[in-house]
C-alpha positions as CSV (number, residue, x, y, z in Angstrom):
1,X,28.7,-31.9,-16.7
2,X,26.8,-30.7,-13.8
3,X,24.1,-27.7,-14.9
4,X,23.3,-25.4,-11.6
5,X,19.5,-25.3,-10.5
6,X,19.1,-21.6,-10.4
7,X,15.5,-20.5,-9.0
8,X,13.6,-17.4,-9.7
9,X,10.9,-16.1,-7.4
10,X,8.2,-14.4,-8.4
11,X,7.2,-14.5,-12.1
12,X,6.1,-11.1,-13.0
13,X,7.1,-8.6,-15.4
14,X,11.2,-8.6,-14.7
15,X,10.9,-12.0,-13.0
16,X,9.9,-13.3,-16.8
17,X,12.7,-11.1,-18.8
18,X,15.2,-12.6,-15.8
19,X,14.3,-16.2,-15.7
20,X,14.9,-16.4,-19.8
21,X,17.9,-14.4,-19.1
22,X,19.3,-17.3,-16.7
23,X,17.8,-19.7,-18.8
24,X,20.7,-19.6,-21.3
25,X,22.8,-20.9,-19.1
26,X,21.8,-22.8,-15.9
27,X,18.5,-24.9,-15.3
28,X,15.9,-22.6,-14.4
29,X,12.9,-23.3,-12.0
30,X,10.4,-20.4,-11.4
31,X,7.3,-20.3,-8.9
32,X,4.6,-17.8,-8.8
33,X,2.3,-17.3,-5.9
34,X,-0.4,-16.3,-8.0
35,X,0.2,-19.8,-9.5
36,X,1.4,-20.5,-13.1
37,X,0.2,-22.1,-16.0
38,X,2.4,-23.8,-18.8
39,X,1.8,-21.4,-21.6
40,X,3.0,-18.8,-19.2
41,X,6.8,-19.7,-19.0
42,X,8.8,-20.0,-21.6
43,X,10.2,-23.7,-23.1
44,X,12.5,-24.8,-21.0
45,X,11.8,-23.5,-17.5
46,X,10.3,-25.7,-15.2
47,X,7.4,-24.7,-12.9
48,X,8.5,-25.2,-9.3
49,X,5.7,-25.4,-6.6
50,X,6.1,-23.7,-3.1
51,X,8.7,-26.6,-1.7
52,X,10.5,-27.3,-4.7
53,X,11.5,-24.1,-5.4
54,X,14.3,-24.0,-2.5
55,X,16.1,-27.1,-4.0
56,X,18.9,-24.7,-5.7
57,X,22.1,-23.7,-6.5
58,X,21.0,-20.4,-6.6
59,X,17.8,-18.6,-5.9
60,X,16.9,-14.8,-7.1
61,X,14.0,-13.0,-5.5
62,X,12.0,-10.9,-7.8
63,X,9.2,-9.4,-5.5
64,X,7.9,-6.3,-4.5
65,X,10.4,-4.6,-1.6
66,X,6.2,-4.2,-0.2
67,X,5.7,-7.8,0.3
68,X,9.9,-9.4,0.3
69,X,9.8,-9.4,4.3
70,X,6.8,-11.5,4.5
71,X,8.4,-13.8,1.8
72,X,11.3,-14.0,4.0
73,X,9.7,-14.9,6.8
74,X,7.7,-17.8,5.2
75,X,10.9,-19.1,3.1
76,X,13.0,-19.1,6.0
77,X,12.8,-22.8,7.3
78,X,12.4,-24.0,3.7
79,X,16.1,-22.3,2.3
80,X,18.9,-24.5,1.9
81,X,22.3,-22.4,3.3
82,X,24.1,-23.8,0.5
83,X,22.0,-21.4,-1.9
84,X,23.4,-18.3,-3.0
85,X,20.8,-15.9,-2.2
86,X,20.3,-13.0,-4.4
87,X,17.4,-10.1,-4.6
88,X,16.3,-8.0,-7.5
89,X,14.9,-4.9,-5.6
90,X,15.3,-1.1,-6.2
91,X,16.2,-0.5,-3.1
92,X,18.8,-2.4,-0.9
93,X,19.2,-1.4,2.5
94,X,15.9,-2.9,3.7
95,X,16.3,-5.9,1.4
96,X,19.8,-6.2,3.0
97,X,19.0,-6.4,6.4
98,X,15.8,-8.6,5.7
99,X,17.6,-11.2,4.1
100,X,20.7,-11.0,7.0
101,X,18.1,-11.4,9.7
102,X,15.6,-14.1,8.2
103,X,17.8,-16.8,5.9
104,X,19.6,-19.4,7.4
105,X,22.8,-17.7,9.5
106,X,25.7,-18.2,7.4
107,X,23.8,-17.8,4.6
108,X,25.5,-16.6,1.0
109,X,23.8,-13.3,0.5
110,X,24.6,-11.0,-2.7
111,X,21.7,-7.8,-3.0
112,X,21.9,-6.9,-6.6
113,X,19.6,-4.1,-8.6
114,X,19.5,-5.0,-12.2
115,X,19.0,-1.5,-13.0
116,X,17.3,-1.7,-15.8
117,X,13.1,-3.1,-16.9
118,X,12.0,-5.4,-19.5
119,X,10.8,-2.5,-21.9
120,X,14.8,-1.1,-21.6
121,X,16.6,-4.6,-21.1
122,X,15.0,-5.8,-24.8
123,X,15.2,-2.1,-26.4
124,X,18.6,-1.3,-26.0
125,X,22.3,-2.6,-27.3
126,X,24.1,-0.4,-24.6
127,X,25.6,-2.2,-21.2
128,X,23.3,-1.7,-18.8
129,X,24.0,-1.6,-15.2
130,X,23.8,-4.0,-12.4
131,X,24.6,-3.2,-9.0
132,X,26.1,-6.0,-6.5
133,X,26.2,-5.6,-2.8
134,X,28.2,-8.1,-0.6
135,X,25.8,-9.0,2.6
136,X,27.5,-11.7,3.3
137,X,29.4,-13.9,0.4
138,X,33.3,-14.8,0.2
139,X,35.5,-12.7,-2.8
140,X,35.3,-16.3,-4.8
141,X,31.2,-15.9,-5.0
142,X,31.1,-12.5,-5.6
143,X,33.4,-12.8,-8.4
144,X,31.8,-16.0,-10.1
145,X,28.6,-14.0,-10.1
146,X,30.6,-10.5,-11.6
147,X,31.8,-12.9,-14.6
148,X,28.7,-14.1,-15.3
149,X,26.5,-11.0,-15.2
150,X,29.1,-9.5,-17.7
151,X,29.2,-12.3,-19.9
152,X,25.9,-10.8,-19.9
153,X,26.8,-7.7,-21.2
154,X,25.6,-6.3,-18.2
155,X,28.2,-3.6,-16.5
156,X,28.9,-4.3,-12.7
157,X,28.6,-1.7,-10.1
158,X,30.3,-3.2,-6.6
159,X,28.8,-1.0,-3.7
160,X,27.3,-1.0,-0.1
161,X,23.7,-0.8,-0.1
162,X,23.7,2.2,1.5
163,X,25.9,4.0,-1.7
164,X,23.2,2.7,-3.7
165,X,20.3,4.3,-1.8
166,X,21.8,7.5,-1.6
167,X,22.3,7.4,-5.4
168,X,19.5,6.3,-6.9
169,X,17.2,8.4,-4.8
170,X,18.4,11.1,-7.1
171,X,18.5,9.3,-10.2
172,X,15.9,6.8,-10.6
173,X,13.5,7.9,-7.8
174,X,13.6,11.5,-8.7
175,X,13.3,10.2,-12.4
176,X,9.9,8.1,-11.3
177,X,8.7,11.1,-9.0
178,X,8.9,13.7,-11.7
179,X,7.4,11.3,-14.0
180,X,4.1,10.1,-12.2
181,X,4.3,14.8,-11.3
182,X,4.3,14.9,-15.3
183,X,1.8,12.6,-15.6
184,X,-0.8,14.2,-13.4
185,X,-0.6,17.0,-15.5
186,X,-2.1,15.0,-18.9
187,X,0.8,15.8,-20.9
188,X,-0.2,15.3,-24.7
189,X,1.8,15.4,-28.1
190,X,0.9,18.7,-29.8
191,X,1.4,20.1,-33.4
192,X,4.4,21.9,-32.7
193,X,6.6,19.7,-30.3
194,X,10.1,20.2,-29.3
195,X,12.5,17.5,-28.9
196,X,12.7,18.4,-25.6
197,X,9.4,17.9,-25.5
198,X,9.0,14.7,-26.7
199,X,12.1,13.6,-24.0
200,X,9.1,14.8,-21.0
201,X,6.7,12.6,-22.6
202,X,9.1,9.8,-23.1
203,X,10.3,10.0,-19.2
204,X,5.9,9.4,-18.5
205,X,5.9,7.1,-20.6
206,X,8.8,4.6,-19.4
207,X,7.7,5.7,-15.8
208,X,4.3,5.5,-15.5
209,X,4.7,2.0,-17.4
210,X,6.1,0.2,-13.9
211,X,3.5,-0.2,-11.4
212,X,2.0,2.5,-9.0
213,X,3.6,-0.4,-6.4
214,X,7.3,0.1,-7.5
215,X,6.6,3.1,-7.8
216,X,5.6,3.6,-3.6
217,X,8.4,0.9,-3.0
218,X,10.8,3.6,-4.4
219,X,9.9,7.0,-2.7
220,X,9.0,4.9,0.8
221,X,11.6,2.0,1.2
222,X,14.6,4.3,0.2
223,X,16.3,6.3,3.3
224,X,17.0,9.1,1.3
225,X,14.2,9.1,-0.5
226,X,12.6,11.8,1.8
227,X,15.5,14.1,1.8
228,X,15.7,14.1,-2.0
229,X,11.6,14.9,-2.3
230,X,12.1,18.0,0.4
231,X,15.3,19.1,-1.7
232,X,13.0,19.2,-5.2
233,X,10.4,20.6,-3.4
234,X,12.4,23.7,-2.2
235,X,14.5,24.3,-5.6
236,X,10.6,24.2,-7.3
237,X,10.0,27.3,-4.8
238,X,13.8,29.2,-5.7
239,X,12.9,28.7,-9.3
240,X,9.3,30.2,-8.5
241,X,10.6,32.5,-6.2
242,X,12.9,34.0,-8.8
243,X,10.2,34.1,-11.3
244,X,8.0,36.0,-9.1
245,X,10.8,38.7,-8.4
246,X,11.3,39.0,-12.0
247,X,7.7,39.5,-12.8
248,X,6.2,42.2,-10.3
249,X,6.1,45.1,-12.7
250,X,4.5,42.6,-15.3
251,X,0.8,42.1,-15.7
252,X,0.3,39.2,-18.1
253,X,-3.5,39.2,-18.1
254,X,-3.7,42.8,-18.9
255,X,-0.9,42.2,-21.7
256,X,-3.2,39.8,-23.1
257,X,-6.6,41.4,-22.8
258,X,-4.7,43.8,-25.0
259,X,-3.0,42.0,-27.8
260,X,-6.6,40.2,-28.3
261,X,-8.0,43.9,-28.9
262,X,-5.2,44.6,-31.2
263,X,-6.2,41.5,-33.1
264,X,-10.4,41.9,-33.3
């Protein structure tokens, strides 16, 4: 029985959690090009080099939206146009057209954004999401694919890439943006924490654990990314525009200058 090749690029901190994903079911050949060492991958996988790593049934792209265009442009005479193509960024619009405009015309192209990190993929029993955009694959393809990312207990999200960017600009990029905001700060546990509390410093903490990089690649390579930091920025200013109103006939630093008297 015939095995399918399916290649991973890039071997980073998802491109490990999704090669071993694949691995339990399909042949899976991964290439780095900050080159890879045995003890690296795990048993099993096979270490492709820059050529070999085309020869597929199927090859995912795990890079950095910052650097996928110039991977494109160099892959392009070495892709196969019987590959399924498939990327793995957090953004698709940009990803979408790239890989419409650089892989072999005709190409099968699916955009997909796993959306979900190696900290939550092996911390959680829940379904996570996965979000599948056709670019340019017949119903059979896509729905080979859908089957098999559920038999992954993944849940499937069907939408254009543009639905997606609209969405997630505010969900996971305002999630991200107020994050790296609360981080600045130097948030620390106290004595007296609320659970509310604790759910700030959890949202640094799973944030600010991704890369500054994915983190640029989110607020700059999303369309609406823009539109949702302006829209933050002015309900900050209601809410402190509403706080100011409230508190004109209050002088905090002479109600405090007086309860310290009270106390000497």
């Amino acid at each position: 029985m015939y095995t399918k090749i399916v290649s991973v690029y890039g071997y980073g901190r998802f491109g490990k959690v999704w090669a071993d994903i694949l691995a339990e079911n399909f042949h899976v050949k991964v290439y780095s090009r900050r080159g890879l060492k045995s003890e690296e991958v795990s048993p099993g996988i096979e270490i492709a080099n820059k050529r070999s790593i085309y020869d597929c049934d199927a090859l995912f792209f795990c890079v950095a939206i910052s650097s996928f265009e110039e991977v494109l442009k160099k892959s392009s005479r070495h892709c196969n146009k019987g590959t399924v193509f498939f990327d793995t960024c957090s953004v698709k619009v940009f990803p979408a057209k790239w890989m419409k405009k650089y892989l072999p015309e005709g190409s099968t192209i699916i955009a997909t954004h796993p959306m979900f990190g190696p900290d939550s993929y092996l911390q959680t029993e829940r379904k996570l999401p996965i979000v599948m955009c056709n670019v340019n694959a017949d119903q059979e393809t896509i729905e080979e694919w859908a089957g098999y990312f559920k038999s992954k207990s993944l849940q499937i999200e069907i939408m254009t890439a543009e639905k997606h960017d609209q969405m997630t600009a505010y969900s996971q990029g305002i999630t991200h943006y107020v994050g790296r905001v609360l981080a600045d700060l130097d948030l620390h546990p106290t004595l007296i924490d609320t659970l509310g509390y604790h759910k700030v410093l959890e949202v640094i903490e799973q944030t600010c654990n991704d890369s500054w990089q994915l983190f640029l690649d989110l607020q700059n390579y999303n369309p609406y990314g823009k539109k949702m930091r302006e829209s933050l920025r002015e309900s900050v200013e209601r809410v402190n525009s509403a706080l100011q109103e409230e508190s004109n006939d209050i002088e905090p630093h002479e109600t405090i200058n007086k309860d310290q008297k009270k106390g000497e």
